[in-house]
TIBA-427730 format. One record per residue (C-alpha): residue number from 0; residue in three letters; x, y, z. Coordinates in steps of 0.25 Angstrom, whole numbers. Layout:
N
{site NUM,"ALA",{X,Y,Z}}
...
% end
This chain:
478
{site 0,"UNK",{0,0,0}}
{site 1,"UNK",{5,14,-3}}
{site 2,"UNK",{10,21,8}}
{site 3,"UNK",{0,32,14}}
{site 4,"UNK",{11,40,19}}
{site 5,"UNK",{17,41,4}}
{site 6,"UNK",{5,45,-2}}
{site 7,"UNK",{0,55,-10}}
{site 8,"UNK",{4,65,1}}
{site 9,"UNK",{19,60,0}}
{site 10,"UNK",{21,58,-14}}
{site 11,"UNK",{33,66,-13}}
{site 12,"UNK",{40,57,-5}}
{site 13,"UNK",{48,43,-13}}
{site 14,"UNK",{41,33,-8}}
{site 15,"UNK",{44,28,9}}
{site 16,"UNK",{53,16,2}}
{site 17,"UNK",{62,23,-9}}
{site 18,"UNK",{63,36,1}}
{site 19,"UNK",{67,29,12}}
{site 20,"UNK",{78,23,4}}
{site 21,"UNK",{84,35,-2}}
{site 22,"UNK",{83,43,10}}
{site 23,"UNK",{92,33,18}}
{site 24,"UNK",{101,33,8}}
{site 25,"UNK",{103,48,7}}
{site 26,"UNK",{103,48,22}}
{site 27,"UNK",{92,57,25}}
{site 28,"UNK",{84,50,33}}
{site 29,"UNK",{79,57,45}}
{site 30,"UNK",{79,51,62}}
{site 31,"UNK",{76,36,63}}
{site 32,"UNK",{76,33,46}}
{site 33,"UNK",{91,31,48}}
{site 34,"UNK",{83,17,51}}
{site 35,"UNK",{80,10,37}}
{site 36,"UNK",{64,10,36}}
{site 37,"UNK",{59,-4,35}}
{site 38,"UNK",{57,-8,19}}
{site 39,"UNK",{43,-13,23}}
{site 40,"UNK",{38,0,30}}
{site 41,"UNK",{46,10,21}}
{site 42,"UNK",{33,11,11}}
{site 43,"UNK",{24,17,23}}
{site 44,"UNK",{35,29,29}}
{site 45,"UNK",{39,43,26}}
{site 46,"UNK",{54,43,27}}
{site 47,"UNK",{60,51,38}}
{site 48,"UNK",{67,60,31}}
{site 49,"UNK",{68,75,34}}
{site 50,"UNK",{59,78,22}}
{site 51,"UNK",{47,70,27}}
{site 52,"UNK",{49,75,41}}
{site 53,"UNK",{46,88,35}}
{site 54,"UNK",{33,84,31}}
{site 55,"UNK",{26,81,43}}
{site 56,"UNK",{17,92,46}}
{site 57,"UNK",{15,96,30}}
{site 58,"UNK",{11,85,22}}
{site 59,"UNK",{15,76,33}}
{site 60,"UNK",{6,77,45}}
{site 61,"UNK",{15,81,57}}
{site 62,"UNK",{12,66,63}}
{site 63,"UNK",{18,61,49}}
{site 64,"UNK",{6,56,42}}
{site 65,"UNK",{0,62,28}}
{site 66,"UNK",{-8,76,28}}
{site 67,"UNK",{-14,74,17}}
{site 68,"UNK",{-27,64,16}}
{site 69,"UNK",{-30,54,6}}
{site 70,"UNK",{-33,54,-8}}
{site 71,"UNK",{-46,50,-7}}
{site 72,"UNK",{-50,59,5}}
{site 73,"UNK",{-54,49,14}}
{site 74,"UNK",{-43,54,24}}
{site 75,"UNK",{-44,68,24}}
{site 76,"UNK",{-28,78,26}}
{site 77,"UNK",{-23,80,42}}
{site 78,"UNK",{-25,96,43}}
{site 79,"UNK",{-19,94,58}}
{site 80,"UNK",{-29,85,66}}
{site 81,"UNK",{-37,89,77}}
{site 82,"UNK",{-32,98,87}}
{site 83,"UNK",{-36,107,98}}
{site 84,"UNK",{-41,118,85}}
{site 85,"UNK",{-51,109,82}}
{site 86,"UNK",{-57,105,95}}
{site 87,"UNK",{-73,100,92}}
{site 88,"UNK",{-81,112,98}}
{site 89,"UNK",{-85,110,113}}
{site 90,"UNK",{-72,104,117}}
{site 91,"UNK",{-63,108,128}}
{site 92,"UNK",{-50,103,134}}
{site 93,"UNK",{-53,92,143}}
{site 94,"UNK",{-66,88,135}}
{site 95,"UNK",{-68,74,128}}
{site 96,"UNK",{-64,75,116}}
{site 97,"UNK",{-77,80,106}}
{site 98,"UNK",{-78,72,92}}
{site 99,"UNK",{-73,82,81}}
{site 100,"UNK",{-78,74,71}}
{site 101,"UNK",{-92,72,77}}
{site 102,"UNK",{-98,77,65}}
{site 103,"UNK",{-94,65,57}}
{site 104,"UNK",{-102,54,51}}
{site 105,"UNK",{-95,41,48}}
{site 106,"UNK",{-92,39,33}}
{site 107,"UNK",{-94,24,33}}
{site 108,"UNK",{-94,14,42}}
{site 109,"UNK",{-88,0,40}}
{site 110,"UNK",{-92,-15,45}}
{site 111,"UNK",{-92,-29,43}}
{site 112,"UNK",{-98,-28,31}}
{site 113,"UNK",{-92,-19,23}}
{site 114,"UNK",{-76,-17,30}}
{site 115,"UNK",{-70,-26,19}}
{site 116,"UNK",{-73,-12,10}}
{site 117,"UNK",{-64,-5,18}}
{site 118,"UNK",{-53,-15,21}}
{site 119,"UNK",{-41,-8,19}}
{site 120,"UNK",{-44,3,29}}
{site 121,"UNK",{-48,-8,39}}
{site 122,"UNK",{-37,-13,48}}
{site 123,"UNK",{-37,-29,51}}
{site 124,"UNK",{-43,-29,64}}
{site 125,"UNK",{-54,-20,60}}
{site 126,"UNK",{-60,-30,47}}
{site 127,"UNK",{-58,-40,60}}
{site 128,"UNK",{-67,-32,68}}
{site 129,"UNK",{-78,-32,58}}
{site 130,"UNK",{-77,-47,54}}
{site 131,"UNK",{-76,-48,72}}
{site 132,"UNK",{-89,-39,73}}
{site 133,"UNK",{-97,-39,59}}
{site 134,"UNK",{-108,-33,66}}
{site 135,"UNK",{-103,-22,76}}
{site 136,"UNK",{-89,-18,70}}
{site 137,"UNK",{-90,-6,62}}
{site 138,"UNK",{-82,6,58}}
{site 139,"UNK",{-87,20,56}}
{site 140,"UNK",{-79,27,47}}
{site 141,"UNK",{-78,41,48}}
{site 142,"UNK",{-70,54,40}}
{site 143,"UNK",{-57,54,42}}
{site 144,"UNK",{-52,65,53}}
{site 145,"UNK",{-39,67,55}}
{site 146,"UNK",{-38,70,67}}
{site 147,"UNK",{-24,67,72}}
{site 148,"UNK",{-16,79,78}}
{site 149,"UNK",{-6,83,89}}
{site 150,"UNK",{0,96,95}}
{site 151,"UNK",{10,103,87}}
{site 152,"UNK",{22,100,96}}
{site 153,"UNK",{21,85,93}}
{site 154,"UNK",{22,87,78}}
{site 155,"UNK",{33,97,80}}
{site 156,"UNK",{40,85,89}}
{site 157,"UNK",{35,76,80}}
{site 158,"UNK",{41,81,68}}
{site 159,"UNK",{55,81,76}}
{site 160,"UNK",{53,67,79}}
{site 161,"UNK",{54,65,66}}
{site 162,"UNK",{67,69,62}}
{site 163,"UNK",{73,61,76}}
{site 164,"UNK",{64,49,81}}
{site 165,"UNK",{70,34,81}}
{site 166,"UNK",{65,20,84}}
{site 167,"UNK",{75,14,92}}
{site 168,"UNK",{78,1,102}}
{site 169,"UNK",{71,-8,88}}
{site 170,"UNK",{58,2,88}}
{site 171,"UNK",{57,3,104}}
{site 172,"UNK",{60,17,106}}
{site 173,"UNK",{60,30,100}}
{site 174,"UNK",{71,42,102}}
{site 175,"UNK",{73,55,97}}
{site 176,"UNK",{58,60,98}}
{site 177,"UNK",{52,69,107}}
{site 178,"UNK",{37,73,109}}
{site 179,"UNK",{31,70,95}}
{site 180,"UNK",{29,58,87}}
{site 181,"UNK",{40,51,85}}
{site 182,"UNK",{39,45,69}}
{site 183,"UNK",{29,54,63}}
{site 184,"UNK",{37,48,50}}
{site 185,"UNK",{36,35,54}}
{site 186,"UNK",{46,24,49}}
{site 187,"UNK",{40,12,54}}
{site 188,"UNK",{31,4,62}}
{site 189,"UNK",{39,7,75}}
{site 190,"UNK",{38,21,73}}
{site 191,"UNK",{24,23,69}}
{site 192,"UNK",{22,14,83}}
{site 193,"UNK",{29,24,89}}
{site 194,"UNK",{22,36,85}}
{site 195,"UNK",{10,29,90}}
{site 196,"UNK",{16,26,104}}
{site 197,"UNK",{21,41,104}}
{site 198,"UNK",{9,49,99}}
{site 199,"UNK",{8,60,107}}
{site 200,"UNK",{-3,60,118}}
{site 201,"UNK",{-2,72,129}}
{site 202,"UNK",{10,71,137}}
{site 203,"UNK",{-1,66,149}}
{site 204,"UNK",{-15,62,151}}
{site 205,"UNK",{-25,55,157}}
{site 206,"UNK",{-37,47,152}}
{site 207,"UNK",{-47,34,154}}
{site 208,"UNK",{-44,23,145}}
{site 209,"UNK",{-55,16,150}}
{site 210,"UNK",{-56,1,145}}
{site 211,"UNK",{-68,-7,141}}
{site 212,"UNK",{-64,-23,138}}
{site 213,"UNK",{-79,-29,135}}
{site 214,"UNK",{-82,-43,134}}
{site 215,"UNK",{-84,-49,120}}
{site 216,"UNK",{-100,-46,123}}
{site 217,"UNK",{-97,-30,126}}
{site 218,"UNK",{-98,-30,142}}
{site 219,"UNK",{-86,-23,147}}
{site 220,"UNK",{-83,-14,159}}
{site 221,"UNK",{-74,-1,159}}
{site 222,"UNK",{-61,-1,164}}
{site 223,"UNK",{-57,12,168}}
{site 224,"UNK",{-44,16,163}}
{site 225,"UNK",{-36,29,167}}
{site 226,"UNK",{-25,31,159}}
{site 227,"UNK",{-12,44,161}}
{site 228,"UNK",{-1,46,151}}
{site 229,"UNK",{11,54,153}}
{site 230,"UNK",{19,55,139}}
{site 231,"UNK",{32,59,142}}
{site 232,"UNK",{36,60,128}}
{site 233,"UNK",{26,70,125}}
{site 234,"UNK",{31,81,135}}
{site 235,"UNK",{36,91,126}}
{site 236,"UNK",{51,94,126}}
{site 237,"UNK",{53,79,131}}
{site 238,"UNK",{62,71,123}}
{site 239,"UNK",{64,56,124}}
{site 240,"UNK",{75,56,136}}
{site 241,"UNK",{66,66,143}}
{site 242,"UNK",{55,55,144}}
{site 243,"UNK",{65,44,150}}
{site 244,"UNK",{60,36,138}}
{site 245,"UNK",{45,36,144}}
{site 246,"UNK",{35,37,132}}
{site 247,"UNK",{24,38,142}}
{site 248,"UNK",{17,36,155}}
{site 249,"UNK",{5,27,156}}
{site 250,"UNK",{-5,25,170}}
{site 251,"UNK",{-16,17,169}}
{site 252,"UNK",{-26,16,182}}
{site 253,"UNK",{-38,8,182}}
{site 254,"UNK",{-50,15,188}}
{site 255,"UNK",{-61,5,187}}
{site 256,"UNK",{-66,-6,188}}
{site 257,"UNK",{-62,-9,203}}
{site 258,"UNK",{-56,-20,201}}
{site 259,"UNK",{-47,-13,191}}
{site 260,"UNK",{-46,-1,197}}
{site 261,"UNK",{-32,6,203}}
{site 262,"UNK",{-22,-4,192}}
{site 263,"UNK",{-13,5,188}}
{site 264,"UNK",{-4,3,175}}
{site 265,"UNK",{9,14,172}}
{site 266,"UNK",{18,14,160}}
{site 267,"UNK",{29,20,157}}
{site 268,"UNK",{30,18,142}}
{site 269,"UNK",{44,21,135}}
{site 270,"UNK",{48,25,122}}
{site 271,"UNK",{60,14,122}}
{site 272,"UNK",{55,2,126}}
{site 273,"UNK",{69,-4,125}}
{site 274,"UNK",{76,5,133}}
{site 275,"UNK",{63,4,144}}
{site 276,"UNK",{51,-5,142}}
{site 277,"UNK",{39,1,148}}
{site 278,"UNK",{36,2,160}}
{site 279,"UNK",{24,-2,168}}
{site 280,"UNK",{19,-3,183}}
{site 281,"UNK",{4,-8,188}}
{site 282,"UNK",{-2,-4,201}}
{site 283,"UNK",{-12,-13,206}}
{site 284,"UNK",{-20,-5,218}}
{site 285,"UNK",{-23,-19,224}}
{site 286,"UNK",{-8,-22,227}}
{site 287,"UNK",{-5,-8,229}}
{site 288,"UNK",{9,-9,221}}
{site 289,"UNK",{15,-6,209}}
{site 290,"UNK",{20,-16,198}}
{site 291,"UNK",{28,-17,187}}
{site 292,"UNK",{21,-21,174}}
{site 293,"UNK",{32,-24,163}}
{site 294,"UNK",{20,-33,156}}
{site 295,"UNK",{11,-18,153}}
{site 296,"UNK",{18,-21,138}}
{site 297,"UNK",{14,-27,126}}
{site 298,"UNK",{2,-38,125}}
{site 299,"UNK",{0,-40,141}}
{site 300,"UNK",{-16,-36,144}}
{site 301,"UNK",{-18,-19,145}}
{site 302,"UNK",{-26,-16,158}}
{site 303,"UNK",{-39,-25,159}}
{site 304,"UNK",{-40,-30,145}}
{site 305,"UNK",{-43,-44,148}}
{site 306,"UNK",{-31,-45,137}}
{site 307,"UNK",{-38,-35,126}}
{site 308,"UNK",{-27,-26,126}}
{site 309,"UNK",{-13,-27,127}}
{site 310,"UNK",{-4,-18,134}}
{site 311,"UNK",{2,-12,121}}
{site 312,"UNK",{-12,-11,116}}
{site 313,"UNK",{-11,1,126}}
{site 314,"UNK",{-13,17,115}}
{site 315,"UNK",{-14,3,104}}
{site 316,"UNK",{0,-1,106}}
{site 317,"UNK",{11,3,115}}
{site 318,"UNK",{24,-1,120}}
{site 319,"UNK",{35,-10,115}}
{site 320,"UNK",{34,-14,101}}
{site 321,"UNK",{46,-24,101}}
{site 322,"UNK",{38,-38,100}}
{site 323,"UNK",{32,-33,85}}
{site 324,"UNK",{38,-29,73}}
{site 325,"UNK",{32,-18,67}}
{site 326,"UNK",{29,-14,54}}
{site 327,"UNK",{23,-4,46}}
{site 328,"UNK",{14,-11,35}}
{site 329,"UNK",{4,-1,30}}
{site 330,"UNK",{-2,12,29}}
{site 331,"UNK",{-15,15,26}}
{site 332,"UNK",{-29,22,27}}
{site 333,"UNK",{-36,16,37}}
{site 334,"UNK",{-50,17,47}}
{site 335,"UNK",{-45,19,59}}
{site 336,"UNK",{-51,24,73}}
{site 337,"UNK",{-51,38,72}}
{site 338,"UNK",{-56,52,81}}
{site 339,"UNK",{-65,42,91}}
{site 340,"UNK",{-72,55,95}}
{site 341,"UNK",{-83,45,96}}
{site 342,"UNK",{-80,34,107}}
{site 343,"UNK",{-73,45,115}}
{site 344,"UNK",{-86,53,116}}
{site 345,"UNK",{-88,55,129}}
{site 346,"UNK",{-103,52,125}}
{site 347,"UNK",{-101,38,126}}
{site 348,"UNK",{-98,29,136}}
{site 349,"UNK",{-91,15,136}}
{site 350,"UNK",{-106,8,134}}
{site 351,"UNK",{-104,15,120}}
{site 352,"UNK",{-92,10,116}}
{site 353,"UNK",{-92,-2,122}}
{site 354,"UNK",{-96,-15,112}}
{site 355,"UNK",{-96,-30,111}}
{site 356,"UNK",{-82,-33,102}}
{site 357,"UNK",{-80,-19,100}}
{site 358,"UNK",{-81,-4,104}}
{site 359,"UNK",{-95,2,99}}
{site 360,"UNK",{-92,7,83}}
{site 361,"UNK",{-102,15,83}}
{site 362,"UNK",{-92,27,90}}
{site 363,"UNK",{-80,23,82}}
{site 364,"UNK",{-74,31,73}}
{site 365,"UNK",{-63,27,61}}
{site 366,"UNK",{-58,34,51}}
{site 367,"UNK",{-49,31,38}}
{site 368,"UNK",{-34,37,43}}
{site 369,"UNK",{-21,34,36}}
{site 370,"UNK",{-14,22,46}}
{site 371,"UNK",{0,17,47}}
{site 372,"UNK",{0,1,49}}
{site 373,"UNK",{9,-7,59}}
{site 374,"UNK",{11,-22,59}}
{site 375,"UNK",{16,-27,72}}
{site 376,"UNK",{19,-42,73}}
{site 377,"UNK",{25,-49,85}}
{site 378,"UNK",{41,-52,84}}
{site 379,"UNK",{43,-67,84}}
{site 380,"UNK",{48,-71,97}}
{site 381,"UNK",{40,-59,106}}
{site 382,"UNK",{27,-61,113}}
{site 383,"UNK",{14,-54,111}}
{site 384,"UNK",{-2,-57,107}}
{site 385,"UNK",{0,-49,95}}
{site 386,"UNK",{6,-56,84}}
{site 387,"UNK",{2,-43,76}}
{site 388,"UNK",{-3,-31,78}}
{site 389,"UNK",{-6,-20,66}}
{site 390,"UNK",{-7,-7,69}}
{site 391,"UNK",{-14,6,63}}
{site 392,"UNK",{-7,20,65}}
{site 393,"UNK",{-15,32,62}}
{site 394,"UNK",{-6,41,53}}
{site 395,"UNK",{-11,52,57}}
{site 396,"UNK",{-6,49,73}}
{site 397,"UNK",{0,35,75}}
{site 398,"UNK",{-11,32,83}}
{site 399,"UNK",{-13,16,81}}
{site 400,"UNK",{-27,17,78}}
{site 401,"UNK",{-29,0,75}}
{site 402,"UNK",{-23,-11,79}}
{site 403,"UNK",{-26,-27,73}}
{site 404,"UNK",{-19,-37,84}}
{site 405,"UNK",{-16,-51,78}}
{site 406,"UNK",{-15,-62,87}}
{site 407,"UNK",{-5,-74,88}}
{site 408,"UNK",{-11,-80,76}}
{site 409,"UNK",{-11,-68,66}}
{site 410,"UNK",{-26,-67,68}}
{site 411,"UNK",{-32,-53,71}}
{site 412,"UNK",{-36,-51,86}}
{site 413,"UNK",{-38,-39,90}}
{site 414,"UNK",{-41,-25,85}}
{site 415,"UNK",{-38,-11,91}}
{site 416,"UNK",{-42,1,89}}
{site 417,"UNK",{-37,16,93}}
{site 418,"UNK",{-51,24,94}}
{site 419,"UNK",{-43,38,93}}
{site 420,"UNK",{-46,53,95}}
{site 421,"UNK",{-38,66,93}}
{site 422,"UNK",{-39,73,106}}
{site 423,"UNK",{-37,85,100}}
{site 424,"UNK",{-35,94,113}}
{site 425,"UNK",{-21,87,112}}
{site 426,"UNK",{-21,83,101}}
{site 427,"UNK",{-17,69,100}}
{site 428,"UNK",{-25,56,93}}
{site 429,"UNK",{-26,45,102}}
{site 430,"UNK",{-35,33,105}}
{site 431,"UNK",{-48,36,114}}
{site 432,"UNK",{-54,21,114}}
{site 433,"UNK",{-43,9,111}}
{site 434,"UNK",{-50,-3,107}}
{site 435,"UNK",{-45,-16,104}}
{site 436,"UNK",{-55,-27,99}}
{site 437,"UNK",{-52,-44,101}}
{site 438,"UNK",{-57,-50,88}}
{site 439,"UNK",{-57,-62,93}}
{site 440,"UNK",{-62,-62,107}}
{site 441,"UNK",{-72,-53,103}}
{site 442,"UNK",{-69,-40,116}}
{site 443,"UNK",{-61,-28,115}}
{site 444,"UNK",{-55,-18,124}}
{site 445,"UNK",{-58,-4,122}}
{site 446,"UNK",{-50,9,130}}
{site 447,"UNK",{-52,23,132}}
{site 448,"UNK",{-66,23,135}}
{site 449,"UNK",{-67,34,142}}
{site 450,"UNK",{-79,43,138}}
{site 451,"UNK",{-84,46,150}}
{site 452,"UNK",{-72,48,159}}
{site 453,"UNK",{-62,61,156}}
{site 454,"UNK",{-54,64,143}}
{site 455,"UNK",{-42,60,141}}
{site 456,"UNK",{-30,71,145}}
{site 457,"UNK",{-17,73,137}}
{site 458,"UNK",{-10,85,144}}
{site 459,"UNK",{-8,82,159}}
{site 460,"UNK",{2,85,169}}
{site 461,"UNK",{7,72,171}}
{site 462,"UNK",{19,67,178}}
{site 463,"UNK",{31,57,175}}
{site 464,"UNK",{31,55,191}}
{site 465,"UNK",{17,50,192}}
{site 466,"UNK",{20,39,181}}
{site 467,"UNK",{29,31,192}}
{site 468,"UNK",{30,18,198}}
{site 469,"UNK",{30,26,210}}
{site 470,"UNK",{20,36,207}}
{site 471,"UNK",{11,24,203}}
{site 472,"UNK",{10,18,218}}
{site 473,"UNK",{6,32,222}}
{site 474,"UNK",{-6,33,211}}
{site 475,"UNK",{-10,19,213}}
{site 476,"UNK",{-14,21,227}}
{site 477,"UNK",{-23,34,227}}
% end
């Protein structure tokens, strides 16, 4: 397939193979393209090279991915994304975040009988889904709003990343970024994974990540998730040595049901996991003490999933990558999740969203975006339940938006979806509900279903000294 990134908007660039070769033969690649660009990935990139660094923010988004839409109109040109100028009217600080697109009505809506029409822009998981649920699984297709933006000083940061950021320790750790995203030229699978782990979110916030894992027949009771991030990386004028290789602080407590209620999970994630694996502790209020938890990693079960979820199912995927190889393998237009307004509307509760096999369709909303592909299978010799995994990055942002999980025996298992918003008083594009259905059990786990409690915070004044092992015993027993 033809590359979407050399497309009519890039016809002036040679095409990614041919380019890349001459370039490193002149020696005027740019940062981490010292590092030959694998043959099989080389159709899908920009080379790094100071001329295509100067095209983010013109015909180049300053996130990397193409301004101009598509020939047939179906995805329309990025004019900047949502941002605070373009608030929906009624909205203030602090408030739920209003549907800026309420007005739209969906342009078609696909099902069992007719997805086979629309087959290309349908991941593998989804045509499961519909063979799965012939008569409830349904897509509404919407226009397509790109929405995705963030403040000024991270696409002047990002745009320095990209003369300087580089994999190192074999695609475990970044260097030489600060702030920003770190590949916004991307050149290959490890990187796009990266921009994903390090999209910016706030420098710290709160919010509910409330979890609903229903039987097969729909019964289900919330569990009360409340959720703080402290994102070192993000604090501007911190460089990579000033974060002491700390991505990001996670603490998790559980505030209901009672016999849940009071665990406590902090994480410190690092942007080397060679140099320092993550770190994790666990309180548990009825032994009153604080553990060590070296197995919050990879495929052990994520908080009372009753094994719906892994750990590094967590924002779609997180931490160490090293027991897949990774691959680019396609770019393509897609329909994805997209400006959920919808299911965060804080005129539903989880009685709305909550069905038999799979959230309710009828307050879903997917849109045709342009997507980056990612094939992950598992290295021979290493452990996991995921023999594959395939990935589906939104362009625009690098949020993984879909995920199809393959199990032992190369069949499709389990399907997840990122249902994102652009909280545009930030801004930032990230997931409000992540779902992820089990195709062959029949239930699913749903999080961030938080319409009735407070929105979600990006700007608070959190600090590094309550993210402890120390500071943990204290919080644990309030």
């Amino acid at each position: 397939m033809k590359s979407i990134q050399n497309s009519t908007a890039s016809r002036s660039v040679l095409p990614s193979r041919l380019a890349c070769s001459l370039l490193v033969g002149l020696g005027l690649t740019v940062g981490a393209l010292a590092q030959a660009i694998p043959p099989h990935e080389a159709d899908y990139v920009i080379p790094r090279t100071e001329e295509n660094i100067a095209r983010l923010g013109s015909d180049l988004t300053p996130m990397g991915s193409l301004r101009a839409g598509n020939e047939d109109g179906t995805i329309p040109e990025w004019t900047g994304g949502l941002t605070r100028a373009d608030w929906p009217e009624g909205y203030s600080p602090g408030d739920r975040h209003l549907d800026p697109y309420a007005d739209d009505e969906p342009l078609f809506v696909i099902t069992a009988e007719n997805y086979q029409q629309y087959a290309d822009q349908l991941s593998a998981g989804h045509k499961a889904a519909f063979e799965r649920y012939p008569e409830t699984f349904r897509m509404k297709i919407y226009p397509t709003r790109r929405s995705a933006a963030f403040p000024e000083r991270i696409y002047e940061m990002t745009r320095r990343n990209a003369s300087t950021g580089q994999l190192v320790a074999n695609g475990e750790g970044v260097i030489d970024v600060a702030e920003g995203l770190p590949f916004p030229l991307p050149q290959n699978a490890y990187e796009l994974v990266w921009n994903h782990k390090m999209k910016y979110k706030g420098t710290g916030g709160r919010r509910y990540f409330n979890q609903v894992v229903p039987t097969a027949g729909g019964s289900y009771q919330l569990i009360r998730l409340r959720e703080e991030f402290l994102g070192l990386y993000y604090i501007e004028g911190n460089t990579i040595e000033d974060t002491n290789n700390i991505l990001l602080y996670f603490f998790q407590e559980v505030e209901s049901p009672a016999r849940l209620a009071g665990n406590i999970l902090l994480v410190h994630e690092s942007l080397n996991q060679i140099a320092q694996p993550r770190q994790a502790w666990i309180y548990n209020p009825g032994q009153r003490r604080v553990r060590r938890a070296p197995n919050v990693a990879y495929d052990n079960p994520g908080t009372a999933s009753d094994g719906l979820r892994t750990n590094d199912m967590t924002d779609m995927f997180n931490g160490a990558m090293d027991r897949f190889s990774w691959e680019i393998v396609d770019q393509r237009e897609m329909f994805i999740p997209y400006n959920s307004y919808q299911a965060h509307s804080g005129d539903l509760d989880a009685d709305d969203l909550v069905h038999a096999g799979h959230l309710n369709p009828e307050h879903l909303r997917y849109e045709l975006h342009r997507v980056w592909i990612v094939d992950a299978h598992l290295r021979e010799g290493t452990r996991h339940i995921n023999a594959r995994r395939t990935m589906y990055l939104d362009a625009d942002s690098y949020q993984i938006a879909i995920i199809d999980h393959y199990d032992q025996r190369g069949n499709m298992w389990r399907l997840s979806e990122a249902h994102s918003i652009n909280y545009y008083d930030v801004p930032t594009i990230w997931s409000s509900i992540e779902s992820s259905m089990d195709l062959q059990s029949g239930r699913y786990i749903a999080n961030g279903i938080d319409n009735q409690d407070p929105p979600n915070t990006f700007d608070e004044s959190l600090r590094a000294s309550d993210y402890t092992p120390q500071a943990l015993r204290v919080r644990g027993r309030r």
